[in-house]
N, C-alpha and C positions, 0 to 999 in steps of 0.2 A: 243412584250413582251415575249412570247414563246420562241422566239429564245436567248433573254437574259439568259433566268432564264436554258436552255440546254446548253450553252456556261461553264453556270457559275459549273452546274451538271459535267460537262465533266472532269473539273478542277480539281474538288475536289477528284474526280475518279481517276484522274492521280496522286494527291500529294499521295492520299491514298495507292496507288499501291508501289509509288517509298520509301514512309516510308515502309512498309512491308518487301522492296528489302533489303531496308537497317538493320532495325532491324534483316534480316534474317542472313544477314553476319557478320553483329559484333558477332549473338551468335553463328554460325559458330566457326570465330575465336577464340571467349572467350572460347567454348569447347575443341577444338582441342588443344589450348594452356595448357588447366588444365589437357587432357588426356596424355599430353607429359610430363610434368613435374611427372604424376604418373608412366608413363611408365622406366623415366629414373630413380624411385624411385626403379622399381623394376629390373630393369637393374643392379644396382650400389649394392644394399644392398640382394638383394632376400630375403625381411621379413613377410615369410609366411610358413605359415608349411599345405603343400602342400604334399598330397600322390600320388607318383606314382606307379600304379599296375601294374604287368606283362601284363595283356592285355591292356594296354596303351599304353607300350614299347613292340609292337609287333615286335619283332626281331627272325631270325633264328635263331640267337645262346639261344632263351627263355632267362630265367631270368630275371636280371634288368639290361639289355644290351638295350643299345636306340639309333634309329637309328635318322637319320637327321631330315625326316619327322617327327618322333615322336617327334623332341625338339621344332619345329615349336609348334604342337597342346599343347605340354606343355606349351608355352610359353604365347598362347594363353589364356591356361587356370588358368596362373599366375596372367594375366592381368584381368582377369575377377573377381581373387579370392580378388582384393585391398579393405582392409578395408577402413573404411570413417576417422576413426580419429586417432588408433592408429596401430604402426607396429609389427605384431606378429612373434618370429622366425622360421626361416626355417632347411627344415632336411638338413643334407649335400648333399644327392642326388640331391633336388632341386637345395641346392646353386651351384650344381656343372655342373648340367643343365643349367643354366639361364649362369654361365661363360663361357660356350660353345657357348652358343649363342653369344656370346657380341664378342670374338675371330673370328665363325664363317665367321662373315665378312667382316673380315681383309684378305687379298694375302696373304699368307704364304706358303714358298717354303720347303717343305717334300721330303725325301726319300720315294720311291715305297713302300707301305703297311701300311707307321707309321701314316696316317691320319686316317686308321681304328682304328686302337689301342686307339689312343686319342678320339676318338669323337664315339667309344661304349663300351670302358671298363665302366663297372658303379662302379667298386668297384676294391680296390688293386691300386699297385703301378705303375700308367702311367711313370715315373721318369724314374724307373729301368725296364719296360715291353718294351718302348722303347730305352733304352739304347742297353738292351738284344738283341733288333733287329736287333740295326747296329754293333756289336760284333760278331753276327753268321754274318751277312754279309762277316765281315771281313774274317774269319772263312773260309770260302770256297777259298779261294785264297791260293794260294800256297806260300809258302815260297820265291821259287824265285820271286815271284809275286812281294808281297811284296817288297823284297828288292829291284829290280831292278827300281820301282816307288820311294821308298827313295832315293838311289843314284839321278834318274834324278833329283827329286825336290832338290836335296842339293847343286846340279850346279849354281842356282843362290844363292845370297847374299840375305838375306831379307833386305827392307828398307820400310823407313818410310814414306807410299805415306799419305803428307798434303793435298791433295784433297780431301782424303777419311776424314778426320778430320773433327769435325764442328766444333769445339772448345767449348763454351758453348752448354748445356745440357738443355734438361727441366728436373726437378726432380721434381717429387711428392711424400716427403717422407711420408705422410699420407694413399694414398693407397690401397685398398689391392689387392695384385697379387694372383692368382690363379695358380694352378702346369700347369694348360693347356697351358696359355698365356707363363709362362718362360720356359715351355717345346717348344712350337710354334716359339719361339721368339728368340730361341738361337744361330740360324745356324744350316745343317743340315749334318756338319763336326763335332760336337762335339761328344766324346764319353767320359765317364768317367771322366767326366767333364773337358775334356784334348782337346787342340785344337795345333792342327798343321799347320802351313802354306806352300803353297808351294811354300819353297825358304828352303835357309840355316840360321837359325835365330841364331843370335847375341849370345840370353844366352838360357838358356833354364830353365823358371820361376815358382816355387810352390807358390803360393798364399794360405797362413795359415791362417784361420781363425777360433780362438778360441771360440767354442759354447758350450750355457747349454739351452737347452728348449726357445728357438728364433724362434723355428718354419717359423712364420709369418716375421719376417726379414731377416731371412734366404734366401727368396725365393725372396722378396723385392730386395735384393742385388745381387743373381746371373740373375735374369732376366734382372737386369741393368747394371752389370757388362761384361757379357760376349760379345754384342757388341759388345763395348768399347773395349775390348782387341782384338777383331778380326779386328775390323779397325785399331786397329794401328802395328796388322801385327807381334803379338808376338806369341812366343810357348810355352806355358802356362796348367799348370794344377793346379783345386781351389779340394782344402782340410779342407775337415771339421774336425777340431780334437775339440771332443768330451769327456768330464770328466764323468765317466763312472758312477759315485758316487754322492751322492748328500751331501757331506758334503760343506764346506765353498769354494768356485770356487779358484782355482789356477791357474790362466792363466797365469803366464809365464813359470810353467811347465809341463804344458801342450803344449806349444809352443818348450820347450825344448825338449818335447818327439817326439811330432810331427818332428818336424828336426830331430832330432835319426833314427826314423824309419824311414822314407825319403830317406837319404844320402843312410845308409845302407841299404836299401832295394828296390836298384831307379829302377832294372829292375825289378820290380814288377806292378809297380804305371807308367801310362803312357796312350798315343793312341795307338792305336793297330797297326797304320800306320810306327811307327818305330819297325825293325826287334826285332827279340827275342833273346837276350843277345848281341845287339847294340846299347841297349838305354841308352841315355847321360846322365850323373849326372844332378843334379840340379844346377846350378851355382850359379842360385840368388834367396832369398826369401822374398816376400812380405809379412809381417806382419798384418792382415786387421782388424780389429773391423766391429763385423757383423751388425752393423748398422750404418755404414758411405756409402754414398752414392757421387759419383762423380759426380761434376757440371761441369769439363770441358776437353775432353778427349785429350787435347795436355799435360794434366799429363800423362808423358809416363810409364807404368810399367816397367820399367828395374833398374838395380844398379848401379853403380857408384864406382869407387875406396873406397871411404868414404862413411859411412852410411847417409840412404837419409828420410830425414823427410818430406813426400808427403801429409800429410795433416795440413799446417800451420792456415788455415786458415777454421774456422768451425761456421757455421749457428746460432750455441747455443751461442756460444760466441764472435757473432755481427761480425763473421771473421776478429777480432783481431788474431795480432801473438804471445801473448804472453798470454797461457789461464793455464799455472802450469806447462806445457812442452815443450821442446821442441825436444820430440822424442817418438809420441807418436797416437794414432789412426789408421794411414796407413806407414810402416814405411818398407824400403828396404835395403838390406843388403845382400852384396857376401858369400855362404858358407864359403869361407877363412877366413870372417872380424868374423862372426861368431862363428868357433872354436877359434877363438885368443882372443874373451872378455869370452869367456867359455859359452854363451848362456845370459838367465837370473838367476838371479835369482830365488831358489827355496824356500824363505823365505817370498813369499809374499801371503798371504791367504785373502778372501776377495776380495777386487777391489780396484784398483788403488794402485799405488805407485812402482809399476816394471819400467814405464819409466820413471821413475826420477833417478830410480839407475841403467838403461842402460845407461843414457848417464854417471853418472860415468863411468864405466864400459868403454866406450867407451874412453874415457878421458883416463884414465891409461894404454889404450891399445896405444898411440899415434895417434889418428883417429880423426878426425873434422867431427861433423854433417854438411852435406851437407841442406840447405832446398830449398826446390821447392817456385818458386815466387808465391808471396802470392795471383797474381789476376787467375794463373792458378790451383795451390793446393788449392780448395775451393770445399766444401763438404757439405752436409746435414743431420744432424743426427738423424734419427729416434726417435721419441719420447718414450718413455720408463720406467719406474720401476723398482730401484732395488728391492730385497727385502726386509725389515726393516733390518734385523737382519746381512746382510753381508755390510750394510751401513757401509764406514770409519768415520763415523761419532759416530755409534751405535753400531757395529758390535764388539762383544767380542773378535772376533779374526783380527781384522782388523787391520794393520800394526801405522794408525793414535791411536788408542787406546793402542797398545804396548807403540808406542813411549810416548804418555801421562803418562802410568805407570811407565814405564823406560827408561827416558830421555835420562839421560848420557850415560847410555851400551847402548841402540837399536840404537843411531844417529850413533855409529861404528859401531855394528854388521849386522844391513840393508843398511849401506853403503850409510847413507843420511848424506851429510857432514854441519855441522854451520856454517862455514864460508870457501872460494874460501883459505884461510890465512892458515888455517888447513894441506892443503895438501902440502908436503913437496918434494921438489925436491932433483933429484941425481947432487953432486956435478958437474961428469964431461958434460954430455949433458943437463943438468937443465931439464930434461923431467922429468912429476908425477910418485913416487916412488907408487910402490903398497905394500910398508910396512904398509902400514897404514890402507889396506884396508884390512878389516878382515873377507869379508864375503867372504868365497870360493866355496862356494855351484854355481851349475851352470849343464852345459854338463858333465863334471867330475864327478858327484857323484849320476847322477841323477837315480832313480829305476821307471820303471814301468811294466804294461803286455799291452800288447795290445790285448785288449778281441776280437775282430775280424775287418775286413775292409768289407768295401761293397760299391759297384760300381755302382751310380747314373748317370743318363744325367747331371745331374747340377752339382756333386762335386762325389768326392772319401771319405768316410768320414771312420775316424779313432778313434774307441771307446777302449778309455785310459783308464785303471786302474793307480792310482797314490797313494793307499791305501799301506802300512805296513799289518798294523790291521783290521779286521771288527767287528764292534759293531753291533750284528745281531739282540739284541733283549734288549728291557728292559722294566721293569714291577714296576710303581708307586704303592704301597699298601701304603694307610691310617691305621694305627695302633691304634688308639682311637675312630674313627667313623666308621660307616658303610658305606661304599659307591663303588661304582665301582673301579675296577684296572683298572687302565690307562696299555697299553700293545705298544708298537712300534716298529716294525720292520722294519729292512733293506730292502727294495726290490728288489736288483739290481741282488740277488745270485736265484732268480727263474726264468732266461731267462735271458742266454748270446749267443744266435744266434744272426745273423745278420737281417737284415730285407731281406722278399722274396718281389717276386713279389704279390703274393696274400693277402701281407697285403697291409694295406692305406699306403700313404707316409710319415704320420706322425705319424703312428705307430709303431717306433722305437722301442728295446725292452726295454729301458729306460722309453722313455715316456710311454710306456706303465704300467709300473710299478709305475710312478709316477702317472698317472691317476686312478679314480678310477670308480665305479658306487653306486653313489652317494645316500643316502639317505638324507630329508631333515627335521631338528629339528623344532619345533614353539617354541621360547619364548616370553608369552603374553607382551604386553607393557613393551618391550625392544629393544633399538635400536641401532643400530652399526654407529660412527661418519664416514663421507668419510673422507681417510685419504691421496688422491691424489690429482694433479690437475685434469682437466677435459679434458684434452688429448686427451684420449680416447672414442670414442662416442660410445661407448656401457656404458659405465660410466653411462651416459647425459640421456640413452635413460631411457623412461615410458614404463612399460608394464603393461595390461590390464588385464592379468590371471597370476596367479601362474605358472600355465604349463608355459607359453611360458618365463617367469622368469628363468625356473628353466631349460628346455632348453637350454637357452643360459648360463649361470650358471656352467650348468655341460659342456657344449662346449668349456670355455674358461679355464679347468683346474685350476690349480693353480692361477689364474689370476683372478678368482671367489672364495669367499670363503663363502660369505652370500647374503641375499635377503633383503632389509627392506619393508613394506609392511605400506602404508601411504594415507587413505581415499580409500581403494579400488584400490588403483595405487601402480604398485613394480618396485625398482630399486634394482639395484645391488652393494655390494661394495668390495673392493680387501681383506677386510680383514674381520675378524671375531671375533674383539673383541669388544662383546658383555657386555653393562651398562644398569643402569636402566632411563628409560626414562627424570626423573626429579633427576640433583644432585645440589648438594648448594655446596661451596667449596670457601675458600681462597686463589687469588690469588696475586703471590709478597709478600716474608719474611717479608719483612720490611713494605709492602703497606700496604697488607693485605686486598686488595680490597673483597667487596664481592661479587660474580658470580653465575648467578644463570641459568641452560642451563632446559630447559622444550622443550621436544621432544614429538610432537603427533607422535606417531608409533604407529602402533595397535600389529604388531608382527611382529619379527626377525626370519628369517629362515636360519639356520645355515647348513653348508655343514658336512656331518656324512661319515668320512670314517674311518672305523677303522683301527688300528696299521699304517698308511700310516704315515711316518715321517713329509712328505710334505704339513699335513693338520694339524690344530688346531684341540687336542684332548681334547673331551670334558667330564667332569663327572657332567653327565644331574641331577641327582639328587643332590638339595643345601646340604651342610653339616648344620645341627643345632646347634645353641649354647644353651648350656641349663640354664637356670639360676641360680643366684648367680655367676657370672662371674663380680663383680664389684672390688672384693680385689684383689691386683699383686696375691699374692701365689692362688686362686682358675682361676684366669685368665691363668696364665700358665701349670696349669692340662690341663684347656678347650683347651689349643693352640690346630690345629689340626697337627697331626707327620705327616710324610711318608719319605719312606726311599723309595730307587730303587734297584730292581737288574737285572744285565748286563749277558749279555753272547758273550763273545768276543773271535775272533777266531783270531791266529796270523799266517799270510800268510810266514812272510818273521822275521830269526832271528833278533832281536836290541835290544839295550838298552834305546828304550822309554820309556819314565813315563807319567802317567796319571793321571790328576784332576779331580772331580766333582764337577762342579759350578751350583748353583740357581738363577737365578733373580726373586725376588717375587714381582708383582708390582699389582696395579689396572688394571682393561681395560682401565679408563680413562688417565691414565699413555702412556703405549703403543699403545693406538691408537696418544698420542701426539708424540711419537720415532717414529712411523712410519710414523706424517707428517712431522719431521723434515726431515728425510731420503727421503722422495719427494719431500721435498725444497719448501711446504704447507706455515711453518712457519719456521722463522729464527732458533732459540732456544728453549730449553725445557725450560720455565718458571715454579718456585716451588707453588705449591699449593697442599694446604690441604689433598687431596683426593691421591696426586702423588708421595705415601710413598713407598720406596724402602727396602726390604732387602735382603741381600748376605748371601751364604752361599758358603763355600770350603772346599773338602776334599781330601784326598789323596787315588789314585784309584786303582793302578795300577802300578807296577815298573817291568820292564819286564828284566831288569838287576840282580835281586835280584830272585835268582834260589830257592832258600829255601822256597819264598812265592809265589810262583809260582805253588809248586808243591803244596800245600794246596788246591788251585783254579783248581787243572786240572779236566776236567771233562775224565772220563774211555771210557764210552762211545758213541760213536760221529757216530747217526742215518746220520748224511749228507757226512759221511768220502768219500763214493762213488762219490761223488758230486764235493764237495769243498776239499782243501789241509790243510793241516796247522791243527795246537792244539789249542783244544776248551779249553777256560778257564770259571767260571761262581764266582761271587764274589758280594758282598752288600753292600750298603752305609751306612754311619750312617742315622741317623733319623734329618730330620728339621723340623723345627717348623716355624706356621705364627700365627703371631699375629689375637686372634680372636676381629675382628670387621668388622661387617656386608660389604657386598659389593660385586662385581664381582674382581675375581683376574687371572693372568695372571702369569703361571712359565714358564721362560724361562731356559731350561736344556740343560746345554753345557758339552760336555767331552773332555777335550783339551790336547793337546799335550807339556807337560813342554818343550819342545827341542828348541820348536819352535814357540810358543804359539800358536798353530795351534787349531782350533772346529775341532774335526773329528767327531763330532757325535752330532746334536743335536735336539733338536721337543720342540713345545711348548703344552702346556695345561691349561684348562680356567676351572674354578670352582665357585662357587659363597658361601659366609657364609650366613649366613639367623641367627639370633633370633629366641629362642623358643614363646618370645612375640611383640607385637607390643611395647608394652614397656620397655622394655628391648633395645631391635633394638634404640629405640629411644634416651636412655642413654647412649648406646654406641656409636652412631657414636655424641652425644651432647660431650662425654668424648672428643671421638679422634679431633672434631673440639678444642675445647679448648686446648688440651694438643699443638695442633698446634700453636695456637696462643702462649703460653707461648714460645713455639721455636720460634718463629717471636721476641718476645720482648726480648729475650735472646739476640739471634745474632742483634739484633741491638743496644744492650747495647754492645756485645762485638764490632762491627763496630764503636760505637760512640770512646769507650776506642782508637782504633788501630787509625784513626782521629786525637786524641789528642798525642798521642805519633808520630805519624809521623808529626805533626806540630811543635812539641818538637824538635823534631831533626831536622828538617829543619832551625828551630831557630839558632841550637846551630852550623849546617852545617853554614850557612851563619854568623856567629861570628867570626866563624876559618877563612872563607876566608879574611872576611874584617879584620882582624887580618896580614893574609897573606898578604896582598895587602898592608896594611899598614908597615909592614917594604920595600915593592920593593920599597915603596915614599920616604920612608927617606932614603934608602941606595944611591938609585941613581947608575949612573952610569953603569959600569961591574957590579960591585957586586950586584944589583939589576937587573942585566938582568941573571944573572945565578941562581935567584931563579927559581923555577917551586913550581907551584901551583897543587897539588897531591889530588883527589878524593877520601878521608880517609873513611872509612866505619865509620855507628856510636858506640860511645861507649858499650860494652860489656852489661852493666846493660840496654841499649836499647833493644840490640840483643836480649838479652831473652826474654823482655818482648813482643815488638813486631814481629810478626810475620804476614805477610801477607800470604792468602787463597787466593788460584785461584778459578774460577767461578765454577770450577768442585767440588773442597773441598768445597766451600758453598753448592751449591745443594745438596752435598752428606749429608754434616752435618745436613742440614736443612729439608730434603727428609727422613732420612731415623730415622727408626720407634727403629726398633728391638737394 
């Protein structure tokens, strides 16, 4: 019995054991798996705001110079620091630690000394700190040296080793690269962002790629770019040309400048590895969009007799070959083919619509786009944001919005033709007559300065002036209320050096002036609609404190503009126009649906940088309406005026002219332009709240000498500085309809010549009521008054229905009329009728009239 009952003890002893063994391993596993996923958390994103002290980074050189051992114990102390639920941002120095680490572990083959440079510079320009390094390299070699290593490598031919090829790529256009990794990553031949091979190569290739504040894609593209171009064995140097200015982007003359300077200035720009006043022209230039990225590197960079359209086929648009162009994102082209179309065009402000009138251009030069097969020319396009206001959709100066205003003249003078039928050949070769093409502007005519160059590991980058004029300063006053002066200036004229070593890499003297140091406004229960898709996973993310909101906030520049603040949790959104939490409002003319949007926000915290063009200017205190504002005649005493005044300096003699334009909208208005412009929502639909009004006046005429001299200013505190006559002059006074609400001016000063914005900033205000009832009347008034424009225009759509039914009546009378005698006549004489598309009678024509989708909105939108 004993022995049973121990048998049976023995048992239980062993199951008991071998559960415990077990239980011990699964939570083994289950730990080490949750540790791993935090770890690559903080690998990937580094979302902690984490201080590192000098004695931390015990280094000889002191400061915040960090050696190896010390990024281990940081790294350690990153991992330790992971919150449980949410992710708080990190300083740059961490982030820039934790990217070291994650390179660290990669084989990467360095020149003697540049692995110190990268992995304990803590601050400044790793880019250009090593570039500088293999520059004095070079440096020390003597002349014959030099050359005598040129000649031998130019002994052989370069070709095209397919081995070295993989053909398809992995891309990850999402991302983010760090300066380290495409510093690390590039070869340890490149200089100046210039690579040579050793052989005798083919052409010899400038890679253009027009930038404005890309930063982050910028370094996306040469880290995966440059590779690519050394496997396939080319001699190549990438060029950042840069628009110096922050008015409306001009990228095809900027591309024209870039070539300009280029050609003429080729022994300037180069490796150090060819002699000095033996370096080869440019032969061919690649055209790049800095956010196109290569899926397959048997796309070979070189040119071809004929201009070569190397990215047919693109990720966005399902890599179909026919997405609006077909010359256009990555595009190459012989110097020769070049000056013979005259460049681009210099009439295109804005975005988009220059390679539609390249390949005119191309066409009347006798030249056939060549295109790359579509399974090799395949690309990936960065995700990305314009910004509202340069939208060809939105954008007052944007090429789509001319041609809207000015149909007939702009289809000739930007050289976008109606029909293939238009273009008129020469009798004796039947080749396209360029009579017809009116737009001359191009390489021939084009002005700029090139405010300086500077020499990067990754690129040569070239910062363009392309400005006449500068509108340095201007000053919004309210003349009937008291309230703040809106003030905004120009930035670009307080630092025109180049970037040193000792700054960041992305403290350009640009960006720098675009950036600011931010202060942050609260507006109680009000909130800012998102006006993007969610692309971007800073967008997406939750933060848990204001700080760590307002960190990354002020981290992403321009790209950040407000905070919204919702149960204790804050996101972020790209823009800053700021509504009140609950609006009611009619939507659809004719529907007249009712909508009603209730937003729990608790408070909007708005980005405050003063006079900075580049931020929404705010005037923090509401304007009040005072009461008895119910009759027209005391409603437009109460309107509220302001006028602006300019102070504009003229660089370079012309006979430009200059407008002053207003857009006076809601927030809830422009935050809907700005999701149209992210392609949020299809169209701007009219509603209630989403009243427009225009104002224009005449600014400026710099042809007209007599008015000129009235405006000059005597004396000019910045003559020592800047060049050119200061002028200083006023606008008339506009008025906004007073009724309660947040509003939104958007202030443009354009260029008659060419309808170009050189200058513009936006500003946000709010109306307020001196009573709650009053407020209440007023916006009861402006709902109504809307409605009565709803039942209007659909009385007048009902009339334009009936009369176009009318006519279609009496259309289809005449033919059957027509048709009726071809039956009886019969024969010949019945085949030589023709049946002719007659317009309708006269007393129709007047009466009917059809409105395009834009004249509705505009009739039905707009207040004043």
């Amino acid at each position: 019995m004993l022995k049973i009952c121990f048998k049976k003890a023995r048992r239980c002893i062993v199951l008991v054991i071998w559960t415990l063994v077990i239980i011990t391993i699964a939570t083994t596993l289950f730990l080490n798996e949750h540790l791993s996923r935090r770890k690559s958390l903080v690998e990937r994103d580094a979302p902690f705001d984490l201080e590192i002290t000098s004695q931390e980074s015990k280094t000889s050189g002191g400061g915040g110079d960090i050696r190896e051992e010390d990024l281990w114990f940081s790294k350690e102390k990153v991992e330790n620091a992971l919150p449980d639920l949410f992710l708080e941002p990190v300083t740059k120095q961490v982030e820039r630690v934790t990217a070291r680490l994650m390179i660290r572990r990669k084989d990467v083959d360095m020149n003697e000394g540049e692995e110190d440079i990268v992995f304990t510079k803590s601050s400044g320009n790793i880019g250009m700190a090593v570039n500088t390094h293999r520059v004095r390299t070079y440096e020390k070699k003597s002349s014959d040296e030099i050359l005598t290593e040129y000649i031998g490598n130019s002994e052989k031919i370069c070709e095209v080793e397919l081995s070295n090829l993989l053909g398809n790529v992995s891309v990850d256009s999402t991302r983010k690269i760090f300066l380290e990794e495409a510093v690390l990553e590039t070869g340890k031949n490149l200089i100046n962002g210039c690579f040579v091979p050793k052989c005798r190569a083919y052409q010899k290739i400038a890679i253009v790629i027009p930038y404005k504040n890309r930063y982050e894609h910028l370094l996306m593209l040469t880290r995966h770019l440059h590779p690519i171009l050394q496997r396939q064995n080319v001699m190549y140097c990438i060029f950042v040309a840069e628009q110096f200015d922050n008015g409306s982007f001009n990228k095809a003359q900027i591309m024209n400048a870039a070539f300009h300077e280029i050609t003429t200035n080729h022994q300037i720009y180069g490796h150090p590895s060819e002699p000095e006043g033996e370096r080869r022209q440019f032969e061919c230039f690649v055209f790049h969009d800095v956010d196109m990225l290569l899926e397959n590197d048997k796309n070979l960079y070189l040119c071809e007799n004929n201009p070569k359209h190397m990215s047919p086929a693109i990720d966005k648009f399902n890599y179909t070959t026919n997405y609006g162009t077909i010359y256009g994102g990555v595009t190459a082209m012989t110097a020769e083919t070049y000056k013979l179309v005259n460049g681009h065009s210099n009439r295109f402000w804005g975005w988009g619509g220059e390679d539609n009138d390249m390949e005119k251009r191309i066409e009347l030069a006798g030249k056939k786009i060549v295109q790359v097969d579509e399974k090799v020319g395949r690309y990936k396009m960065i995700v990305h944001e314009h910004p509202w206001w340069f939208s060809p959709d939105t954008g007052a100066g944007s090429w789509k919005q001319k041609l809207k205003r000015n149909h007939n003249k702009l289809l000739t003078l930007l050289s976008v033709p109606k029909k293939k039928s238009t273009i008129k050949k020469n009798a004796d070769n039947d080749e396209p007559s360029t009579k017809d093409y009116q737009d001359k502007t191009g390489l021939s005519d084009m002005k700029y300065r090139l405010v300086y160059s500077s020499q990067h590991l990754l690129w040569t980058k070239l910062m363009i002036d392309i400005r006449l004029h500068i509108f340095e300063q201007s000053l919004t006053h309210f003349t009937n209320y008291k309230t703040t002066d809106v003030s905004v200036k120009t930035p670009q004229e307080l630092d025109t050096s180049p970037p040193t070593v000792e700054q960041d890499d992305e403290a350009t003297p640009v960006e720098t002036s675009d950036s600011c140091v931010p202060s942050y406004h609260r507006f109680e229960h009000m909130t800012v609609n998102r006006t993007r898709p969610d692309a971007d996973e800073r967008y997406k993310a939750v933060y848990k404190s204001l700080e760590g909101a307002q960190e990354v906030c002020t981290s992403m520049r321009m790209a950040c503009q407000s905070i919204v603040e919702e149960k204790a949790e804050f996101t972020i959104r790209s823009t800053a126009f700021v509504h009140e939490n609950k609006l009611r409002y009619k939507l659809g003319i004719i529907e007249q649906v009712h909508i009603s949007e209730d937003h729990n926000t608790t408070a909007t915290y708005v980005k405050i940088c003063p006079h900075n063009i580049n931020y929404v200017q705010f005037t923090l205190d509401p304007i009040i309406i005072p009461t008895g504002v119910k009759r027209d005649s005391s409603r437009r005493v109460s309107s509220p005026r302001f006028y602006t005044n300019f102070t504009i300096r003229s660089l370079q003699p012309s006979s430009s002219s200059f407008v002053y334009r207003t857009r006076i909208m809601t927030s809830h208005r422009a935050a809907m332009e700005a999701k149209v412009s992210s392609k949020v929502i299809p169209g701007i639909w009219w509603d209630s709240l989403g009243k427009l009004q225009f104002s224009r006046f005449n600014l400026l005429n710099f042809s007209n000498q007599e008015r000129l001299k009235n405006h000059r200013i005597g004396k000019d505190y910045r003559k020592k500085v800047l060049s050119g006559q200061l002028y200083e002059l006023q606008s008339p006074a506009t008025s906004i309809e007073p009724y309660p609400g947040c509003y939104v001016i958007k202030h443009s000063v354009i260029n008659e010549e060419n309808d170009e914005p050189v200058y513009e900033w936006i500003t946000w205000l709010q109306l307020r009521a001196e009573t709650r009832e009053l407020e209440d009347d007023l916006l009861a008034e402006q709902l109504q008054k809307a409605i009565r424009m709803g039942e209007e225009f659909r009385k007048i759509q009902d009339k334009n229905q009936a009369l176009a039914k009318k006519w279609m009546h009496e259309r289809k009378a005449i033919r059957s009329a027509q048709i009726g005698v071809f039956v009886e006549g019969g024969g010949e004489a019945g085949l030589n009728i023709h049946i002719q598309h007659k317009r309708p009678p006269p007393s129709l024509m007047r009466e009917y009239k059809p409105h395009s989708d834009e004249e509705h909105n505009a009739q039905a939108a707009s207040v004043s």
